[in-house]
C-alpha positions in Angstrom: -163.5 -36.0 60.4 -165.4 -32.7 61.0 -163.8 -30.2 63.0 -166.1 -30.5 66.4 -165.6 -33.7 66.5 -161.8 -33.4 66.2 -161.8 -31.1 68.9 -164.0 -33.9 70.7 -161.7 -36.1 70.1 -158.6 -33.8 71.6 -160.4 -33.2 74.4 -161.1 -36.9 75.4 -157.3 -37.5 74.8 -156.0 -34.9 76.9 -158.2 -35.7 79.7 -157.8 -39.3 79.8 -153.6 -38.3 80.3 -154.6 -36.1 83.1 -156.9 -38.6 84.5 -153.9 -41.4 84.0 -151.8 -39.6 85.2 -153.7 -39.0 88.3 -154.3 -42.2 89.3 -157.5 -43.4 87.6 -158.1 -46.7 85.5 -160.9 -47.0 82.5 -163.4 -49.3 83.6 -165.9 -49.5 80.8 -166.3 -45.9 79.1 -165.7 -44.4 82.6 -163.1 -44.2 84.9 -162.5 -45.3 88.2 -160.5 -44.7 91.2 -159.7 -47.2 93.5 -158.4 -46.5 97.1 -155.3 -47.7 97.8 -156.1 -49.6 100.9 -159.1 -51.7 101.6 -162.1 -53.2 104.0 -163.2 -56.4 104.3 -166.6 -55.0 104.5 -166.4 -53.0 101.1 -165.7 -49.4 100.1 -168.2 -46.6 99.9 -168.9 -45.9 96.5 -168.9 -42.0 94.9 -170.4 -41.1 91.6 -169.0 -38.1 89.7 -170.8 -36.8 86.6 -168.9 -34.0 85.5 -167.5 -32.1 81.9 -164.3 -34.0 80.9 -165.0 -32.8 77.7 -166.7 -30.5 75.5 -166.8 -26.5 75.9 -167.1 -26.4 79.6 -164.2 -28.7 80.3 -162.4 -26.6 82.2 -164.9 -26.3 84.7 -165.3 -29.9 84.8 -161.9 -31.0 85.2 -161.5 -29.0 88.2 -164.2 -30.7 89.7 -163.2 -34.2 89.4 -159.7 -32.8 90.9 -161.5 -31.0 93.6 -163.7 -34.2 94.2 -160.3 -36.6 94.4 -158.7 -34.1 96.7 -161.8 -34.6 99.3 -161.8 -38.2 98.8 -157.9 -38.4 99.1 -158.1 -36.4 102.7 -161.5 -38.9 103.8 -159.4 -41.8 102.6 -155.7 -40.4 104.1 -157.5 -39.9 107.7 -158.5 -43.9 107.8 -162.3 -43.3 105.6 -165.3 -43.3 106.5 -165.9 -45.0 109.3 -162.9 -47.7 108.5 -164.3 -47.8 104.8 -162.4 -46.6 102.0 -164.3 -44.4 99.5 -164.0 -45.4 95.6 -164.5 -43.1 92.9 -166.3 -43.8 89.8 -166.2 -40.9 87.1 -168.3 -40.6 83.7 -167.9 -37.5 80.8 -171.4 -35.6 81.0 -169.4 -33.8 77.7 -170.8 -30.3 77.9 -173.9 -31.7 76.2 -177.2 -33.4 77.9 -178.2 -36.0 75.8 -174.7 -37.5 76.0 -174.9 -37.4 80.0 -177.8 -39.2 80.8 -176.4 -42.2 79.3 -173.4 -41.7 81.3 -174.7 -40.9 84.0 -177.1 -44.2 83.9 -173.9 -46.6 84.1 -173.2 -44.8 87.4 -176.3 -45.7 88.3 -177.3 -49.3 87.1 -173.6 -50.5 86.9 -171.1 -48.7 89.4 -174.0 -48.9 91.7 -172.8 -46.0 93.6 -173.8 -44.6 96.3 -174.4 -41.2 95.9 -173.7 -38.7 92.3 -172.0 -35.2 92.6 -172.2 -33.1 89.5 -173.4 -31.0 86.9 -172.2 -27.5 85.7 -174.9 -26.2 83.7 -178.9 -26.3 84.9 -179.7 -27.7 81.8 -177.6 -30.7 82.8 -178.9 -31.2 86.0 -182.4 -31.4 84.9 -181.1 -33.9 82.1 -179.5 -36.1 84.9 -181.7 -35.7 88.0 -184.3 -37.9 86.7 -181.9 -41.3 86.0 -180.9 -40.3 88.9 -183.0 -39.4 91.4 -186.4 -40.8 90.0 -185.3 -43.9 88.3 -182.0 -44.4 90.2 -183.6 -44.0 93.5 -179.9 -42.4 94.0 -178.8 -39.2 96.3 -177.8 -36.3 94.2 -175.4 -33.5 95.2 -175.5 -30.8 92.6 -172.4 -28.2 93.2 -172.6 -25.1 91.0 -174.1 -22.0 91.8 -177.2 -21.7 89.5 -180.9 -19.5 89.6 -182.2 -21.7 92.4 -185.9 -23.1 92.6 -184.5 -26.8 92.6 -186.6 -28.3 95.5 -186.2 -31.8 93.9 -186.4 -34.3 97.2 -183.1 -36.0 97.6 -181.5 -33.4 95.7 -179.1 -31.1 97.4 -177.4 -28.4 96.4 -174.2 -26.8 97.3 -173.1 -23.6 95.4 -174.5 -20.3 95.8 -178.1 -19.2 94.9 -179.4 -15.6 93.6 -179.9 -14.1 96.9 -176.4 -15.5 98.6 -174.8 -14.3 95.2 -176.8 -10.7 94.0 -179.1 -9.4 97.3 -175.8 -7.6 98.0 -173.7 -7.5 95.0 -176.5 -5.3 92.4 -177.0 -3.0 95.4 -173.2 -2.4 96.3 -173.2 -1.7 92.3 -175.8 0.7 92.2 -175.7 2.4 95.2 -171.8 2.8 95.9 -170.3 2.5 92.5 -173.1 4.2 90.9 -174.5 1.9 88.1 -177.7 3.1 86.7 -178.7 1.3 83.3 -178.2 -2.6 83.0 -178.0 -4.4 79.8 -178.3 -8.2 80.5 -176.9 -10.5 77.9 -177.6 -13.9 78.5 -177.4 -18.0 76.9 -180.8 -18.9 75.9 -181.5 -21.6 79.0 -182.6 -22.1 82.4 -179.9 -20.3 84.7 -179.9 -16.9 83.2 -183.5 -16.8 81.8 -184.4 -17.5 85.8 -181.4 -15.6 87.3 -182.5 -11.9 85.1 -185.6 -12.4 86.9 -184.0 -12.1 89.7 -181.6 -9.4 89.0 -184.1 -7.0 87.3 -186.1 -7.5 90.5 -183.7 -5.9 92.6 -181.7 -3.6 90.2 -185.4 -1.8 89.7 -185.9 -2.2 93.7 -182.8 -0.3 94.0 -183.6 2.9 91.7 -181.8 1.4 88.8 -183.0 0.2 85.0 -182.6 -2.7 82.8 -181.9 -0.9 79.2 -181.9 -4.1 77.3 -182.4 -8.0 77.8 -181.3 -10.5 75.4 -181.0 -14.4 74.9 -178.9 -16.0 72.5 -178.0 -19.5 71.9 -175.1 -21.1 73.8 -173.0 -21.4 71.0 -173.5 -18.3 69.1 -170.3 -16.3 68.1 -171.3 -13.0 66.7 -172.6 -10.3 68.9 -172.0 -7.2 66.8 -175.2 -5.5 67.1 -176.1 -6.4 70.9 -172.6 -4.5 71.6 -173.5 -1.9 69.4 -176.9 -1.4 71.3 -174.5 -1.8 74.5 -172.2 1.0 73.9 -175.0 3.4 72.0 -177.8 3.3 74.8 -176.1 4.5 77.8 -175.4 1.5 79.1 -173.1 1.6 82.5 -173.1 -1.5 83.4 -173.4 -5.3 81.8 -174.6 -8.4 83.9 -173.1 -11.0 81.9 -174.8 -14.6 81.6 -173.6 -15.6 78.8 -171.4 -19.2 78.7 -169.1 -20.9 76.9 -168.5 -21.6 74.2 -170.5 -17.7 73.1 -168.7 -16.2 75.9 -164.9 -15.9 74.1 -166.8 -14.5 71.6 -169.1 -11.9 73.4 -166.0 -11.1 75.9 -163.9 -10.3 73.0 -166.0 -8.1 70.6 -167.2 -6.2 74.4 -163.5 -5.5 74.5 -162.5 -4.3 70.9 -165.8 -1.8 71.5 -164.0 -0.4 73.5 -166.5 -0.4 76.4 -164.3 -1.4 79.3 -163.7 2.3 79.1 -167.3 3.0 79.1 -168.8 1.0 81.9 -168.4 -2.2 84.1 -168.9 -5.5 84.0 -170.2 -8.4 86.2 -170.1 -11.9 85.6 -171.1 -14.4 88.8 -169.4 -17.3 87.7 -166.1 -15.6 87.3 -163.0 -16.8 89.2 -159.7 -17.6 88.9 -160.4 -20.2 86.3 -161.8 -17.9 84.0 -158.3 -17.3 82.5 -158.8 -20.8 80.6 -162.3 -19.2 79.2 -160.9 -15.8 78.3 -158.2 -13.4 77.8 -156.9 -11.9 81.2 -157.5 -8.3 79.6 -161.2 -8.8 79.5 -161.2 -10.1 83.0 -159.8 -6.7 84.1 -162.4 -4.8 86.2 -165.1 -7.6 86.3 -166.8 -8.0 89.8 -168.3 -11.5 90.6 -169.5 -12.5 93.7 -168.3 -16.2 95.2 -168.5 -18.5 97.9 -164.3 -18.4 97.6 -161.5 -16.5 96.3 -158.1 -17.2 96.3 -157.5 -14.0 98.0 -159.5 -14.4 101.2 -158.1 -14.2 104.3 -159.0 -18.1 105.3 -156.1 -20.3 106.6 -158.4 -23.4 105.6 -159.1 -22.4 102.4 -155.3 -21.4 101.8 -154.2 -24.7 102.8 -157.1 -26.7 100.2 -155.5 -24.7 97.4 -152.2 -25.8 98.7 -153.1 -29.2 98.8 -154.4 -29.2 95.8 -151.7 -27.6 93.6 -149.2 -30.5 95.1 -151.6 -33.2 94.6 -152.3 -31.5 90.7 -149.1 -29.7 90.1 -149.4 -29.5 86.4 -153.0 -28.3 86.0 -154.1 -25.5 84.8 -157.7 -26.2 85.9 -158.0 -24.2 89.5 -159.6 -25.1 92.7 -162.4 -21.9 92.2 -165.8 -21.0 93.1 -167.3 -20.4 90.0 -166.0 -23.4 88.3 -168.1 -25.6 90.9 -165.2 -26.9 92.4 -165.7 -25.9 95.9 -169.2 -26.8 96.1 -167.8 -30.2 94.7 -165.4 -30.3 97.2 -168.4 -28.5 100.0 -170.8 -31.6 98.8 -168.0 -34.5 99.6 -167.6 -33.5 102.8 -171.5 -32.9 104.0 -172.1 -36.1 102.6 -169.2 -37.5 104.6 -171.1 -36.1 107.5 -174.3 -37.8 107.1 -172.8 -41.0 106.6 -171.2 -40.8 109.6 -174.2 -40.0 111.5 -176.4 -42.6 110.2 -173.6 -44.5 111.5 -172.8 -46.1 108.3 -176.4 -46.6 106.6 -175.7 -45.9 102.7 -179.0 -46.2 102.3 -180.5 -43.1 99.9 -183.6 -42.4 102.1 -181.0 -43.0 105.7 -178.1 -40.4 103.8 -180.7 -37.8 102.4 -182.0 -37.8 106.0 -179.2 -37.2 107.5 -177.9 -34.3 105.2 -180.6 -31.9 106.5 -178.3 -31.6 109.2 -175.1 -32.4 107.9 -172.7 -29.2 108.5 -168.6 -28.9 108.2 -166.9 -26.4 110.6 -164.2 -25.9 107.6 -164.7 -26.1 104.1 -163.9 -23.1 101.2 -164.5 -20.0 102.2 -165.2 -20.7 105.4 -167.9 -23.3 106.9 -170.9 -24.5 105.7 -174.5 -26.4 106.6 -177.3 -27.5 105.0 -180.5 -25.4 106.0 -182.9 -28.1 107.0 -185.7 -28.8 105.0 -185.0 -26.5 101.9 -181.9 -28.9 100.2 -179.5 -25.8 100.3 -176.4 -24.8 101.9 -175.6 -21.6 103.8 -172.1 -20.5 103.3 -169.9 -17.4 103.5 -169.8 -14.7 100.5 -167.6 -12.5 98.8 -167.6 -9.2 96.6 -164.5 -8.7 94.7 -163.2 -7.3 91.3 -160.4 -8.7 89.1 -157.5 -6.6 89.0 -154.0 -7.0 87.3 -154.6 -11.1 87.5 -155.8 -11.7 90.9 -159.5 -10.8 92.6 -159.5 -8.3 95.1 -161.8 -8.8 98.1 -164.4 -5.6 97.9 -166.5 -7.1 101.3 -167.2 -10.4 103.0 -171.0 -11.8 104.8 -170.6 -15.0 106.9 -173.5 -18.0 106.7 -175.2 -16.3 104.7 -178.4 -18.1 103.8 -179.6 -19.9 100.7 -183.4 -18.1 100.7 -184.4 -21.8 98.1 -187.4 -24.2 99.1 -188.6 -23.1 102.7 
């Protein structure tokens, strides 16, 4: 057996204990979660497509927690409108071409509802089209990512550029006095759309991008680009590259010794980022999320609570960069349309109703959809990891998406 495909195989094995363990059932090469009461009328039936497996599995497993924690509370307070919802889970494994397959038997036979998922922006364009275009399905895609995804009954519910950077590269620049940029990024979608972004508004703002590089996701030796990084003046890196490059990258950044040199930002950082890296390289890193464990939220306190009883022996977090809150953000908008189109599971009567649909609580604070753009607003935080946890820098309520209008 070769040795990624032993790895595979450890991977599947340790995530179908944790999903036994948890409550779920195969059915098929899925999994499924049944509530444990029932209507006579049927249950409402949830989709989750999500990394069970491969190199970004410890995003993905916090997802299907943070998605059976909603669904748990729904179910717990009676359902939605008397129905019970039932959740059906298939392995998008880190890799594309395995997902849409997946995903399809979501589709043609769980028949669900509605599909939350997706890490990477190269999987949700692999799995939008089964699903949206061929499924005729409603598609809630949770991560933050480099916006521009005005796909009709496709919404999303993680941060954007602007909620994420139109405050973050400024405070850098202006208050902690960051001047050149290097921008080491994965060769795809997010960060090749996301540098655009930044370069935009680190040159608005008086600063410079010294270098911008692209490498593939799973490349492991950065020697040189760390070299150019610590012999060009760079004072600060904004880092896009992913797992599995990032341990890599992270690592030989440290040994250089640069910590000591400059900063470091990486927006998809959070408190799950320990199960990606070494706790020393996270020391000093700013990100900026719609959630940290360290605001001052009584809601969001009591969702972390919840969810270390309900998954006491995890070590996947409920976090922001991970994509769990905008898992657990998307479960509860879409539990909002339902109810106002009065029980209609319809896709065209749901994706209707989710221009408006809007929760008073959520992570971080609350949350809406902005009608007519397929985005959320939510609250936003600037903090920096120190000595294990992320301390809170500044906070912006409802701020807005800036995608599609």
């Amino acid at each position: 057996m070769r040795s990624n495909d032993s790895m595979t195989r450890r991977g599947f094995l340790r995530g179908s204990s944790a999903l036994a363990a948890a409550g779920w059932t195969a059915a098929g090469a899925g999994w499924v979660l049944k509530p444990t009461w029932a209507n006579a009328a049927g249950s409402i039936k949830m989709g989750i497509a999500t990394d069970i497996t491969g190199a970004i599995a410890p995003s993905g497993n916090a997802n299907w927690q943070a998605a059976q924690l909603a669904v748990k509370q729904i179910n717990d307070a009676g359902g939605i409108l008397g129905k019970p919802v039932e959740l059906f889970l298939e392995d998008t494994a880190s890799d594309p071409g395995t997902a849409v397959g997946n995903v399809r038997r979501l589709v043609q036979s769980a028949q669900v509802d509605v599909i939350l998922g997706g890490i990477t922006s190269a999987m949700r364009e692999a799995i939008k089209n089964p699903i949206v275009r061929r499924g005729k399905t409603l598609y809630i895609y949770p991560q933050l990512y480099e916006g521009q995804e005005c796909t009709e009954h496709l919404y999303c519910t993680g941060p954007t550029p602007a909620q994420q950077c139109a405050r973050l590269l400024p405070y850098l620049i202006n208050e902690k006095g960051y001047k050149r940029f290097a921008l080491p990024s994965a060769n795809y979608i997010w960060p090749q759309l996301l540098n655009k972004w930044a370069r935009r508004v680190i040159e608005e703002n008086g600063a410079e991008v010294v270098m911008e590089e692209y490498f593939p996701l799973d490349q492991l030796e950065y020697s040189a680009t760390v070299g150019k990084i610590m012999s060009e003046g760079v004072d600060h890196v904004f880092n896009t590259v992913i797992p599995p490059g990032l341990q890599a990258f992270m690592k030989q950044l440290y040994e250089a010794g640069y910590y000591d040199k400059g900063g470091q930002t990486c927006v998809y950082f959070d408190e799950n980022s320990v199960n990606y890296v070494a706790a020393r390289e996270l020391e000093g890193v700013y990100s900026c999320l719609d959630m940290f464990h360290t605001i001052d939220d009584a809601y969001s306190a009591q969702l972390i609570s919840e969810y270390d009883a309900l998954f006491p022996d995890t070590k996947y977090l409920f976090s922001a960069g991970s994509a769990a809150t905008g898992m657990y953000r998307g479960v509860k908008l879409y539990e909002q349309a339902v109810l106002a189109t009065n029980g209609d599971l319809a896709r065209d009567a749901t994706s209707a109703a989710m221009e408006n649909a809007a929760i008073k609580e959520g992570p971080g604070g609350p949350s809406r959809i902005i009608p007519g753009t397929g985005h959320a607003e939510m609250n936003m935080y600037i903090a920096q990891s120190r000595g294990g946890k992320w301390d809170i820098i500044s906070s912006e309520t409802t701020v807005p998406p800036q995608e599609c209008a």
